[in-house]
N, C-alpha and C positions, 0 to 999 in steps of 0.2 A: 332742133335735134341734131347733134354730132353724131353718125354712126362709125365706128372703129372698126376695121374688119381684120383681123389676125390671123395669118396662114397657119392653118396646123398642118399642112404638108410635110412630107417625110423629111426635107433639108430644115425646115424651119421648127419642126420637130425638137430635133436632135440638137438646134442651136437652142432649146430653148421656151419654143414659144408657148408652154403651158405654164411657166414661173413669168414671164411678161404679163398674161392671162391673168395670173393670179394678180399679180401686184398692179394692172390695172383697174381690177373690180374692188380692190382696196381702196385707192386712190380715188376713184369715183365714189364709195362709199363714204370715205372719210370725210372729202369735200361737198357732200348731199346733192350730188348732183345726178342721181337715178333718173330723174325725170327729166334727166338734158339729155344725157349721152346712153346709148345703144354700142353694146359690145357684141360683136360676131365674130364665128370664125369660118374662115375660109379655104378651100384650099387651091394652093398656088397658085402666088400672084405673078409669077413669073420673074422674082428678082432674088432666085434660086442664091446663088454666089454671095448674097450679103449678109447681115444676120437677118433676124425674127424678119419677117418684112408686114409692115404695117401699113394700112391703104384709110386716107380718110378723105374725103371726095374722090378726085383721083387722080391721089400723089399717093407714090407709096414712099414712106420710110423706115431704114431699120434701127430697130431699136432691140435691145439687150435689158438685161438686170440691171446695167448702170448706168445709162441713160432713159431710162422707163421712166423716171420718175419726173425731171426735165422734159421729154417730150411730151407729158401729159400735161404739165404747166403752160409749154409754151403754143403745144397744136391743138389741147382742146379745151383747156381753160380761156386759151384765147380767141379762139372761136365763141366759144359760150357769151363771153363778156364784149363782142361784136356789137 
């Protein structure tokens, strides 16, 4: 099980992190992978200054509209297929 945890804090807010949010429930949707990955939200991970900030073990990365779609390919499809 991948769990995602996505800052809905006030910065990560404002960058954003409810259309990340969205287009990752998509994304896991589209790919049927419900029963791998666990999406949360959290608030602040303390990497206030970057965009969306995105924590899966415990790395955190940010991720935006335009790279959401890439970081899910490569951090938890490829985790899944480990």
């Amino acid at each position: 099980m991948v769990t995602i945890n996505v800052c809905v804090g006030s910065a990560c807010h404002l960058k954003g992190s409810y259309k990340v949010i969205r287009e990752l429930q998509k994304l896991i949707e589209s790919y049927k992978v419900t029963d791998k990955v666990e999406l949360k939200g959290a608030f602040c991970l303390g990497n206030c200054t970057e965009g969306v900030s995105v924590k899966i073990d415990d790395k955190i990365y940010s991720v935006n509209e335009s790279n959401v779609e890439s970081f899910f390919k490569e951090q938890v499809l490829g985790r899944i297929q480990q």
